[in-house]
N, C-alpha and C positions, 0 to 999 in steps of 0.2 A: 536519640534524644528522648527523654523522658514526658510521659503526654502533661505530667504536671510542667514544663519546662515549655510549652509547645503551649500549653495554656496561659501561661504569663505572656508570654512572647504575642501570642496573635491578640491578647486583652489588651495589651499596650499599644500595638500597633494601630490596631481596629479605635478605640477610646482616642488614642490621641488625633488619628486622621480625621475623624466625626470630629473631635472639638475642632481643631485648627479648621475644616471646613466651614463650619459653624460659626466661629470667628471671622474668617475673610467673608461669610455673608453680609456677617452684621455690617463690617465695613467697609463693602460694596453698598450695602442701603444704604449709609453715611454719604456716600459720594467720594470715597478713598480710592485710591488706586490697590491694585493689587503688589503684595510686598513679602516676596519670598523669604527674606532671613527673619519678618514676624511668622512667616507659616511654619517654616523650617522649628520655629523655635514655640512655638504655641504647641506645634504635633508632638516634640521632643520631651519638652516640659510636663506637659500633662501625659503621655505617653508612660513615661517612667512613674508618673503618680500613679497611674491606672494599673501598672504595671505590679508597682511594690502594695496595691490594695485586692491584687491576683491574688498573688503569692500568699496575702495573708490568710486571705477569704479558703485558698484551698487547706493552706495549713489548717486552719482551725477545723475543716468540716473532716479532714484526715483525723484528729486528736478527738474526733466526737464520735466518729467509727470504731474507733478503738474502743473508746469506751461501751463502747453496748455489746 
């Protein structure tokens, strides 16, 4: 696997467990119960955003390499 690809992958993973953690805080201080298919889906969601803001962030520093 490619360490650009191994960069995506663990920035997604990493990004979205921090937010979804970060989320079930907020609504543990609420007084919420803890609710798996919002965790599952808050890690998920944002995971794939953090993911595809990877991917672009390496692209564009790979296109600014080239140029010099």
């Amino acid at each position: 696997m490619k360490s650009q690809t191994k960069a995506i992958i663990k920035g997604g993973l990493f990004g979205g467990i921090v937010y979804a953690l970060g989320m079930a805080g907020f609504d543990y201080s609420d007084g919420e119960s803890f609710n798996v298919l919002k965790f599952i889906f808050n890690s998920s969601f944002f995971g794939i955003f953090i993911g595809f803001m990877t991917r672009y962030n390496l692209k564009k520093q790979a296109e600014k390499e080239k140029t010099k």
